[in-house]
C-alpha positions in Angstrom: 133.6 46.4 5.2 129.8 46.9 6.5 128.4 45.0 9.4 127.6 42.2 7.9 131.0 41.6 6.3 132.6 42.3 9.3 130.6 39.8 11.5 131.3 37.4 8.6 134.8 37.8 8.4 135.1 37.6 11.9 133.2 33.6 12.0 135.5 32.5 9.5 139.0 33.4 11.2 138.7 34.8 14.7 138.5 32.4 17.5 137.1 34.3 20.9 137.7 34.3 24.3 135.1 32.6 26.8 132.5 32.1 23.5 130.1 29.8 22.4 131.1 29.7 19.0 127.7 27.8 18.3 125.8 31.3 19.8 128.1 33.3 18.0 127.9 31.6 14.5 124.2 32.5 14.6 124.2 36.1 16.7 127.1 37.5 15.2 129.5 39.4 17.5 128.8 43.1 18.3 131.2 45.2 17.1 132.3 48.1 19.3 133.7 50.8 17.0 134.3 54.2 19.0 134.6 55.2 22.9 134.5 57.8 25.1 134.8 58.8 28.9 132.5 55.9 30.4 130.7 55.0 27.3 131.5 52.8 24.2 129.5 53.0 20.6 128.8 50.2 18.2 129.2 49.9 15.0 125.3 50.9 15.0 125.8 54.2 16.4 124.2 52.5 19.4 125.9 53.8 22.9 126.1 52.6 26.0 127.2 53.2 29.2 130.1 50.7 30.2 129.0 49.3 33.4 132.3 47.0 32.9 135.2 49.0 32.6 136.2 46.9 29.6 137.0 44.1 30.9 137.3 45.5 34.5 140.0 47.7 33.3 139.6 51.0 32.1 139.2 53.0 35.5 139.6 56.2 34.3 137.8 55.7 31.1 138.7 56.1 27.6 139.6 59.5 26.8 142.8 60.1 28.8 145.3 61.6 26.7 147.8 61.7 29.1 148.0 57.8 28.7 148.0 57.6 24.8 150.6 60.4 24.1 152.6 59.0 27.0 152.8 55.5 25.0 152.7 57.5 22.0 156.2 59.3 23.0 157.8 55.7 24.4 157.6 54.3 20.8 159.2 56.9 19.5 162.3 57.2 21.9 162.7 53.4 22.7 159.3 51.0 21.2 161.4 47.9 23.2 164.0 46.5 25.1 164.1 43.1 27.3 165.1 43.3 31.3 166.8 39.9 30.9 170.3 40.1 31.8 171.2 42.8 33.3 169.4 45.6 31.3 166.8 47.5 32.0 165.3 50.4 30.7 164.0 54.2 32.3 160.3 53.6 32.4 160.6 50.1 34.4 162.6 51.4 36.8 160.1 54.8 37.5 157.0 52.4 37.4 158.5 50.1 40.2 159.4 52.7 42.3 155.5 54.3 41.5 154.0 50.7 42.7 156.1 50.5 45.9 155.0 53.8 46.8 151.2 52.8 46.4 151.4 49.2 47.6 151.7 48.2 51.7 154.4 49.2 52.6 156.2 46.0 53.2 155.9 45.1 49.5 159.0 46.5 47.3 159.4 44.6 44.8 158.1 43.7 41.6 158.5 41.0 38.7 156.5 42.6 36.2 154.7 40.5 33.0 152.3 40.6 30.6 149.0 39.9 32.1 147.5 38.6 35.5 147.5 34.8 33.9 151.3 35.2 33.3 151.3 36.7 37.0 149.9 33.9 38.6 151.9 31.8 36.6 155.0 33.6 37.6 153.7 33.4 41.6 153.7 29.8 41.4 157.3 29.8 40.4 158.5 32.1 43.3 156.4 30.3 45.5 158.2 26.7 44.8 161.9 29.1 44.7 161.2 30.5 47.7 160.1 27.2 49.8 163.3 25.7 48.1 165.8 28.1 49.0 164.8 28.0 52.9 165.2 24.4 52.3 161.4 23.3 52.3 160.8 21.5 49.4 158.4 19.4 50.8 155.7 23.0 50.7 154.3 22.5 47.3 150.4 22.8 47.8 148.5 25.6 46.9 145.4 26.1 48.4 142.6 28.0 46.5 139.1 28.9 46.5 136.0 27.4 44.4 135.1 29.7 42.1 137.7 31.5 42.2 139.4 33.4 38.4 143.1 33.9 38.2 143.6 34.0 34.6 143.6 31.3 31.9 147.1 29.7 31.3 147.6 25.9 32.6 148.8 27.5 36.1 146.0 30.7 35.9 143.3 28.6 35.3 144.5 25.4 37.8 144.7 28.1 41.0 141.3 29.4 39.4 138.4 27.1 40.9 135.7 27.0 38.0 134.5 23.4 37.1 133.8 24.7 33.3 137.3 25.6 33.0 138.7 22.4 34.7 136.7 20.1 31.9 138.8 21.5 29.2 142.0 20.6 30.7 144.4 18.7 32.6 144.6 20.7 36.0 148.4 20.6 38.2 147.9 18.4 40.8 149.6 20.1 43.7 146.7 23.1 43.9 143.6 22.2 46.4 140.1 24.2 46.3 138.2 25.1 49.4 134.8 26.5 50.3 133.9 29.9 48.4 132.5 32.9 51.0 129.2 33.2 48.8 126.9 33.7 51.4 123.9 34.3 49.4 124.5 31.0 47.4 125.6 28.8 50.0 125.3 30.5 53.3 121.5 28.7 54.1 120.3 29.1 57.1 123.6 30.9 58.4 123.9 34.4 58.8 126.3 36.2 57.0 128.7 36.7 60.1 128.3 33.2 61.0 128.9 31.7 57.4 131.8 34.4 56.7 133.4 32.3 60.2 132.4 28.8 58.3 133.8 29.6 55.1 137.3 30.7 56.4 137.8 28.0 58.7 137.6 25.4 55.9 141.0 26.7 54.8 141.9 26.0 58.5 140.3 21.9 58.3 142.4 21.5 54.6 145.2 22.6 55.8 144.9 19.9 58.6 143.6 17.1 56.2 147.0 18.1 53.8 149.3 18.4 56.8 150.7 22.2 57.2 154.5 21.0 56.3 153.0 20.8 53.0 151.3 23.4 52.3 153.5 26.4 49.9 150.5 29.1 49.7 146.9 30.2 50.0 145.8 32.5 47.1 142.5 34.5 46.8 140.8 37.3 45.0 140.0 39.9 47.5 136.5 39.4 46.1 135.6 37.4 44.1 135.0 39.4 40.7 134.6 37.0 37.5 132.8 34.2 40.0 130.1 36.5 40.5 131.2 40.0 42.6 130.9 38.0 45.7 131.7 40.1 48.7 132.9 38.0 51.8 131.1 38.4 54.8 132.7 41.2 57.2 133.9 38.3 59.5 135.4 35.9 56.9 138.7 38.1 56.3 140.2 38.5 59.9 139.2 34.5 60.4 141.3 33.8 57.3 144.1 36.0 58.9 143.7 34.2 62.5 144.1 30.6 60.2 147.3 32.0 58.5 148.7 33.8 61.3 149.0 29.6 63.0 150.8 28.2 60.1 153.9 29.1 57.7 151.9 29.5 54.7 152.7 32.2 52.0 149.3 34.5 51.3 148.7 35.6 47.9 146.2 38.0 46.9 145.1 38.3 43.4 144.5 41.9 43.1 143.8 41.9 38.8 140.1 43.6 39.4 140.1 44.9 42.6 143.7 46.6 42.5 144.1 50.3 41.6 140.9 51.9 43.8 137.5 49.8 42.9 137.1 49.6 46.4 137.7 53.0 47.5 141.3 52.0 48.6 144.1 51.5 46.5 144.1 47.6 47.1 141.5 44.8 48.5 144.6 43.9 50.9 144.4 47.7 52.4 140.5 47.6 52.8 140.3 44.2 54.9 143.3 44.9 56.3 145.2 41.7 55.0 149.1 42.0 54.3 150.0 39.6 51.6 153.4 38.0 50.9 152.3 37.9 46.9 150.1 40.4 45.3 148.9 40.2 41.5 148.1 42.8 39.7 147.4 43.8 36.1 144.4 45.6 34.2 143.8 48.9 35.7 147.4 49.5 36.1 147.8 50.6 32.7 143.8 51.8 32.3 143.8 48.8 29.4 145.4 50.9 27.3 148.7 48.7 27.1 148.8 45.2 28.4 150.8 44.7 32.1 150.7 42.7 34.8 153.2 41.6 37.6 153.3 40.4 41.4 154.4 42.9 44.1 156.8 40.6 46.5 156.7 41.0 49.8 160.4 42.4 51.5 160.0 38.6 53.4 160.4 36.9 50.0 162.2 38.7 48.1 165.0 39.2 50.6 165.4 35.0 50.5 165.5 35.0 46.3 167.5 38.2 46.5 170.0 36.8 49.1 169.8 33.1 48.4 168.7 32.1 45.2 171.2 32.8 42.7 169.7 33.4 39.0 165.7 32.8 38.6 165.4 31.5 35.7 161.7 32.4 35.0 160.9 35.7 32.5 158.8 36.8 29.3 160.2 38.7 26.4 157.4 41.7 27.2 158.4 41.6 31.4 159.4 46.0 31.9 157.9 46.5 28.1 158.9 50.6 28.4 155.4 51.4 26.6 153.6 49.6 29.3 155.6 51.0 32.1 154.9 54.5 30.9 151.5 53.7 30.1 151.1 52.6 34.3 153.1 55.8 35.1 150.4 57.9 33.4 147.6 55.9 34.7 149.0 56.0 38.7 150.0 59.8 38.5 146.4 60.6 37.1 145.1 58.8 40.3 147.2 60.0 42.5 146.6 63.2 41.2 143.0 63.9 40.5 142.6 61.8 43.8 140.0 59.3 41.9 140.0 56.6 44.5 139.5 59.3 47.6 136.4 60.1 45.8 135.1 56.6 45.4 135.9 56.0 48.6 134.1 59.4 49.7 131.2 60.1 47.8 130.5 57.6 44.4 131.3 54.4 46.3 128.5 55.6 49.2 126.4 56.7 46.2 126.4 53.7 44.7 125.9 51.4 47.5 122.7 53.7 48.0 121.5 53.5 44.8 122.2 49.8 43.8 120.2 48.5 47.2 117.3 49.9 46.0 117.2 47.6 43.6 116.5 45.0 45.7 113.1 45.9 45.9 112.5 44.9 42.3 110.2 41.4 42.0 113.0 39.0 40.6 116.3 40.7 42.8 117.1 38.6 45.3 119.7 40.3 46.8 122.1 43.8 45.5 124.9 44.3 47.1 127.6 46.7 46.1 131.5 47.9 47.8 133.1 51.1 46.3 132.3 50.8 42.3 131.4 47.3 41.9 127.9 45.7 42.3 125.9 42.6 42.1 122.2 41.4 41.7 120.7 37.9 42.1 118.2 37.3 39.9 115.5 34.5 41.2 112.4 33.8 40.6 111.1 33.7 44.6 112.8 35.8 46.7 112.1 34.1 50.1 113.2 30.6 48.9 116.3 31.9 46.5 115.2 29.6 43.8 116.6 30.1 40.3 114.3 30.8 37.3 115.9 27.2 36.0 119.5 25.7 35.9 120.3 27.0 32.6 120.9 30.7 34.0 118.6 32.2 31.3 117.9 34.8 33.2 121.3 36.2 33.3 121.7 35.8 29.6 118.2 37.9 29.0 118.8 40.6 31.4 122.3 41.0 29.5 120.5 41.7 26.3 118.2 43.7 27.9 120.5 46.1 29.7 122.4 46.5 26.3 118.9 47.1 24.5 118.4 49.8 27.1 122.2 51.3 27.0 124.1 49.8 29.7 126.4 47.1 29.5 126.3 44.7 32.9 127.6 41.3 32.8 126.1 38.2 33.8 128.0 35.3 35.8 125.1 32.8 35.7 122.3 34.5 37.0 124.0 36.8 38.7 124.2 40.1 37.2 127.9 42.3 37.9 128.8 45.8 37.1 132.6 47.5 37.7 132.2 50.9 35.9 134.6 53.6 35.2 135.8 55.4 38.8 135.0 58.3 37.1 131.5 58.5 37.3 129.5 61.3 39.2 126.9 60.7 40.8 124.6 62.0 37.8 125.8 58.8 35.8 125.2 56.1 38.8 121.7 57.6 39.0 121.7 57.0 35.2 123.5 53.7 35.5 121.0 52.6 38.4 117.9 53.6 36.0 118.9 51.9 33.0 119.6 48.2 35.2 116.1 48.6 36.8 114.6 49.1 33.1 116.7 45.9 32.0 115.3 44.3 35.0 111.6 45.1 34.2 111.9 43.9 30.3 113.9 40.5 31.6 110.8 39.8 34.3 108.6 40.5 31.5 110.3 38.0 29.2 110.7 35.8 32.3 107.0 35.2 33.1 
């Protein structure tokens, strides 16, 4: 089929994720045909750097071998077998032992699934295990964060704290939302130290207001990635740790993006120094080249469901799949091996952080800020007031357009514009990377005005 036949086909029988189906009917989706390292190619030849990752996934890019023949090799020997009752297979037991090794070291265990929804899912039912084996049943409230993204399922998108989501369903009732850390948003006239202190200790005034015999569980992305790449002030982690340390409340971090080096450290819980009871993970784990997820249990946890429990009757057919364990084998020994996240940590993530603060000199950048490989700019109209070009975000949606019209795919949350690219890049490509946003950002004033 051509183009056209292929956008047709695709209006008439495939529904999309996160789509305006109106937009799409008359746009026609862009169909990505070819990849390689950190850049994809349409089905017009037209190729672009993947400021994404995917869909913050593909960490090392899309020409690893290793991965492929690795999955390649696993469908051969043994395409599937379950871990329910009592069986296991080779590759699930080498890729837990991998992930205890480059997890804190208090986390050894891991339930593995199919995604970071079904992980999330899957922490809500150990959470609710664990409280009830110690004879708590009373701690059932979650607490999350505003804004927050952790995943789509009925329990995913409940934990998750986005009012578009919420519209389009009937949320759990036992999950409460607090104040997000988004200083540039809703910081004022705070600074960000001051704010990062404000924003934690609303966790501290809910759980007061809920009563902390009934509070299971506080879950957060290290930062925030799909809410915008909002990076918590420097004080807001160690407050949230000073609330938690006061009360018996389980901490989950949901580690989907940020897991697996974006930040220059193999996890957001080893940057900020947090050590969670919980921790989901999925997406970079394989490189996106096989779907995974799971949540790493803490030895605290796992010793009660372990010593306690009994059977736990929770699972998916596709927990362990052996394709998908040997497809995170390859992708951990490749950055263990090549030492990827030493070198964002060393020289791209400093490189970057240079590069994508320059930005902020641009006429409608209100503020770039960046940590390891993942960056954000506010786009506004005034720069010393903060306001918006309107409340429809259009600016996001043009500079989108504009950066893929210039060869760079960003994303836009509103009218904030995110990038998570391949750890793979040099410093050459973030130069080129860098270059191509500021172009996007001069045709998007330009249409703007």
């Amino acid at each position: 089929m051509n183009k056209n036949q292929l956008q047709q086909h695709d209006r008439e029988h495939l529904l999309h994720p996160f789509t305006d189906f109106h937009d799409l009917g008359k746009q026609g989706t862009r169909v990505i045909t070819s990849a390689e390292g950190a850049y994809i190619t349409d089905i017009d030849g037209h190729r672009m750097l993947d400021g994404m990752s995917g869909l913050w996934c593909c960490n090392l890019g899309y020409s690893r071998r290793e991965i492929s023949e690795a999955i390649y090799e696993q469908l051969n020997k043994l395409p599937f077998y379950n871990s329910f009752f009592q069986c296991t297979t080779v590759p699930s037991i080498e890729l837990a032992d991998l992930l205890s090794e480059v997890t804190p070291a208090h986390m050894n265990n891991v339930f593995f699934t199919g995604s970071g929804s079904e992980a999330n899912d899957t922490n809500l039912r150990i959470i609710r295990r664990y409280w009830d084996l110690l004879e708590q049943p009373e701690k059932r409230i979650v607490i999350s964060r505003k804004n927050g993204y952790h995943g789509s399922t009925i329990g995913g998108a409940s934990l998750g704290g986005m009012s578009g989501m919420h519209k389009q369903f009937q949320a759990l009732d036992y999950i409460e939302h607090i104040e997000q850390p988004y200083w540039f948003g809703e910081g004022g006239d705070m600074s960000p130290e001051e704010f990062g202190v404000h924003a934690a200790r609303s966790l501290d005034e809910k759980i007061q207001e809920l009563g902390p015999e009934k509070v299971a569980a506080f879950i957060a992305e290290p930062i925030q990635g799909a809410g915008g790449v909002i990076i918590p002030p420097e004080t807001y982690w160690p407050e949230v740790k000073k609330v938690l340390d006061q009360y018996d409340i389980l901490l989950v971090m949901d580690e989907v993006i940020f897991g697996f080096g974006r930040t220059g450290e193999w996890f957001g819980a080893d940057y900020y120094g947090m050590k969670p009871d919980l921790m989901t993970f999925a997406k970079a784990v394989t490189n996106g080249y096989f779907p995974l997820g799971g949540t790493m249990v803490s030895d605290r946890v796992a010793e009660v469901i372990k010593a306690k429990g009994g059977e736990f009757t929770h699972g998916y057919t596709y927990s362990a799949h052996p394709a998908a364990c040997v497809a995170g084998i390859a992708t951990l020994n490749i950055l263990r091996e090549e030492k990827i996240i030493e070198r964002v940590r060393d020289t791209t993530g400093p490189y970057l952080a240079k590069r994508w603060a320059e930005l902020a000199d641009h006429p409608i950048v209100g503020e770039a800020r960046s940590l390891g490989l993942v960056g954000a700019l506010e786009l506004v109209q005034d720069k010393g007031s903060r306001a918006r070009f309107d409340d429809k975000c259009t600016a996001g949606a043009v500079c989108r357009d504009m950066s893929i019209k210039n060869g760079l795919v960003m994303r836009a949350t509103g009218d904030t514009m995110i990038i998570a690219p391949p750890l793979i890049l040099d410093t050459t490509q973030i130069d080129e990377l860098v270059e191509k946003a500021r172009r996007a950002l001069d045709d998007t004033a330009k249409a703007m005005a």
